[in-house]
N, C-alpha and C positions, 0 to 999 in steps of 0.2 A: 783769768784765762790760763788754761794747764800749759806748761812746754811743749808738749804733744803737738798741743793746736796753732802753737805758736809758730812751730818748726815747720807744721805741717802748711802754714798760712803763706811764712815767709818763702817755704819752697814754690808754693801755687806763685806767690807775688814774682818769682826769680824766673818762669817758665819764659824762653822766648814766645816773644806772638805771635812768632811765623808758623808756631808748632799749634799752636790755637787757634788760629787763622785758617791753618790749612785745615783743621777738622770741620770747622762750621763751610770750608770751601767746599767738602765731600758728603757734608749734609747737604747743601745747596742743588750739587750734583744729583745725589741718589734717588734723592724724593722725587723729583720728578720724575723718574728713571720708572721708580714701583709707583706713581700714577699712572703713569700711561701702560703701565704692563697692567696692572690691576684695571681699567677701562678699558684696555683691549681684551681681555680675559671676560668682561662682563658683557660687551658688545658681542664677542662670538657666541658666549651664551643664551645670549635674548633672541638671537639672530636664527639660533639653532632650535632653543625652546620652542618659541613661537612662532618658528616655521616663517619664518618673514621671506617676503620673494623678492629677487635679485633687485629688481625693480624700482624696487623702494629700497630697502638700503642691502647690500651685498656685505658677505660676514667679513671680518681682516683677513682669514686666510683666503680666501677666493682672491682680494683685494693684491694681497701680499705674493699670491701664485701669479699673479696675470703683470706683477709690479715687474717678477724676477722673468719671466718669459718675454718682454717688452723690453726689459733693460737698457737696447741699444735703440731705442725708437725715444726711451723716457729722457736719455742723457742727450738725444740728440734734440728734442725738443728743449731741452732745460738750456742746452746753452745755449737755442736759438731765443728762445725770451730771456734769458740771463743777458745776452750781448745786450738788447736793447734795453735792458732796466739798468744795468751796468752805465751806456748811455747818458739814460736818461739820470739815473742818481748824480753822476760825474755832474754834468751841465745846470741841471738844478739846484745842486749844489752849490755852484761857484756861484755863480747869479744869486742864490739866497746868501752869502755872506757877504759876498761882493755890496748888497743891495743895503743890510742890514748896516754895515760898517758906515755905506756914505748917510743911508736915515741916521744914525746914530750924532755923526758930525755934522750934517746940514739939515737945518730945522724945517727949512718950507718942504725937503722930501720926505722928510718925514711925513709930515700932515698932507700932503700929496699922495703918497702911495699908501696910507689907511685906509681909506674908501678902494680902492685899486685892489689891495690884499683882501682886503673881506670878501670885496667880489668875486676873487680868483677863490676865496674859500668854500661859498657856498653855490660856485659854479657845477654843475655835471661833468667834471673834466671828461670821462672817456666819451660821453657823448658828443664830443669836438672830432673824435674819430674820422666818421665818415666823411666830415667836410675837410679832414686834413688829409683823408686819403685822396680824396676829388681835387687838394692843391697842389699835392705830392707825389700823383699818381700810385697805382693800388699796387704796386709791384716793387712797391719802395719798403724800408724800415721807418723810415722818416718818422712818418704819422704816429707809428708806436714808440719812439724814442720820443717826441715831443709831447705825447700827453704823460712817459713816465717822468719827465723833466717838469712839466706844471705839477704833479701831484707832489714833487718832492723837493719844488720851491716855497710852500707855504710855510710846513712847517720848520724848515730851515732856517726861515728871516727870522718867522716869529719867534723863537729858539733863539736865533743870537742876538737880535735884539735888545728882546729882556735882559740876558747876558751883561750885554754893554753897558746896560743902562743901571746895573746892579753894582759898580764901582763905586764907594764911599767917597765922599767928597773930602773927608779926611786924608784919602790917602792920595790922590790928586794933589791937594794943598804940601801933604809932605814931600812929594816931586819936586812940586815948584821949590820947596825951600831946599829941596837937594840940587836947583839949578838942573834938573835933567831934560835932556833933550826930549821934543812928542816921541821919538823915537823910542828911546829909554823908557820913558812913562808907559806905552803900548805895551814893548813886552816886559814890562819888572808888575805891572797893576791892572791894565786892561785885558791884554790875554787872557792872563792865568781866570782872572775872575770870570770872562766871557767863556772861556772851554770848555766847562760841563755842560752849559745850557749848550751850547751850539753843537756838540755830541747826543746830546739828549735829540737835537731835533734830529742829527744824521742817524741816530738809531731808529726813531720813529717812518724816517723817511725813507730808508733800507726796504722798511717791508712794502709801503706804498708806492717803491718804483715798481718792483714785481708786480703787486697785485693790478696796478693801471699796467703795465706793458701783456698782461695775462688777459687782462679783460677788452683793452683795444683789439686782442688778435679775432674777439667774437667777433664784428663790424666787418671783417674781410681782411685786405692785406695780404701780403704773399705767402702762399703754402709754407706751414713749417711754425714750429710752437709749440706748447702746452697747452695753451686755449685755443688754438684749430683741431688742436689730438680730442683735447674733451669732449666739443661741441659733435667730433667726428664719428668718435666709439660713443657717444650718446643718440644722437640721430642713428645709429645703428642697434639701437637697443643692447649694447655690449654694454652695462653698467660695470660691471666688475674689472673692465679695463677703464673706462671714462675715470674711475675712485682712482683708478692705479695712477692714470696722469696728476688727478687731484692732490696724490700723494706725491706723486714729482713735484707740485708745485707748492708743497708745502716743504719740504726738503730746500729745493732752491731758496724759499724765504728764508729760513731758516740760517744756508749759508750766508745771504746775505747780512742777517741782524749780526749772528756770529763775528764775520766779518767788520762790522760799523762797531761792532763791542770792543773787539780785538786790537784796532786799529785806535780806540779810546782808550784803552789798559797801554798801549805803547807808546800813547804821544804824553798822555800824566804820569809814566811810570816816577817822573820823579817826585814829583807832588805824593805820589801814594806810599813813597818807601821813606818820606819824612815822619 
């Protein structure tokens, strides 16, 4: 090997990773950035070429003019179904860790709430709707906060669960011989190891409050939302506004994953700068 290579090898080798890291971080960023400019570029194209009518699918710009002419109708529906996925995320949430922790330590809940979870998973949750507006009255939130709270307790438990259950028995055994308290053992072994899955389910489960608190507002409930705005400007044959909501409510999810990701980079920050 020439000095050249050598010098040139051990510089690459001496590079911090932050400065490595950060590149492959702004690859991560951009490519999506020029996909979706590149399919929106293609979309208006085909839209335009082939004369396609409003009806069936309306171009980005039309979509994108009726988004910024609506603005204050789009923000005002995003936070009326953002409050209740927000809601519902919170609640299902606790209840899914809450739930996961004690199956994890008590055996017969365990194999009690198996049968129970599956069921809850291959349930029609927003079809529970109308009968929880009929218990709740239809001028309530209620009905929409509780079906985004079951869509976004499955996969929470199942998420931390597995988690839990993914602690080495070796490293247990080294507690015990360190005499540490369950206390100690939770968070020096069982945490740290349970946090990504249980992140992993609150990422998953970010987008699934929205889309149940989106799709309950079809069945009725009180005026106000993104899914009464779409169903609205669509029975109106206004398509190009009904996209523009759809595009609200792709946005909102969107905050919310952001959100569930963001809130996972700050609780591991220290795990991830070891």
């Amino acid at each position: 090997m020439s000095v050249a290579s050598t010098s040139s090898a051990s510089i690459g080798a001496t590079l911090p990773t932050r400065i490595l890291a950060r590149g492959s971080t702004y690859r991560a960023v951009l490519a999506p950035i020029v996909f979706g400019l590149v399919f929106l570029g293609l979309w208006q194209l085909l839209v335009v070429a082939l004369e396609i009518e409003p009806n069936i699918v309306p171009s980005p710009l039309a979509i994108g003019a009726e988004f910024v002419a609506n603005l204050d109708s789009v923000i005002a529906g995003a936070l009326r179904t953002g409050a209740n996925a927000l809601v519902g995320l919170v609640v299902g949430a606790l209840l899914g860790v809450v739930g996961a922790v004690v199956a994890s330590v008590v055996g017969p809940v365990d194999k009690l709430a198996a049968p129970l979870v599956a069921a809850l998973a291959v349930m029609p949750i927003v079809a529970l709707a109308p009968v929880l507006y009929t218990m709740y009255g239809a001028d309530k939130e209620t009905a929409r906060q509780l079906v985004a709270a079951l869509a976004v307790l499955i996969p929470v438990y199942v998420n931390t669960l597995r988690g839990l259950r993914q602690v080495r028995p070796v490293h247990r055994d080294l507690m015990r011989v360190y005499a540490a308290t369950p206390s100690q053992s939770a968070f020096a072994v069982t945490l740290p190891t349970a946090a990504p899955y249980a992140f992993t389910g609150l990422r998953i489960a970010s987008s699934l409050a929205v889309i149940s608190a989106l799709v309950a507002e079809y069945f009725g409930g009180p005026v106000g939302g993104l899914g009464k705005s779409i169903t609205s400007a669509a029975a109106s044959s206004d398509y190009p506004l009904a996209w523009a909501y759809v595009l609200g409510s792709i946005v909102l999810g969107l905050v919310f994953y952001g959100a569930a990701l963001g809130l996972e980079r700050w609780t591991t920050r220290h795990q991830q700068a070891r």
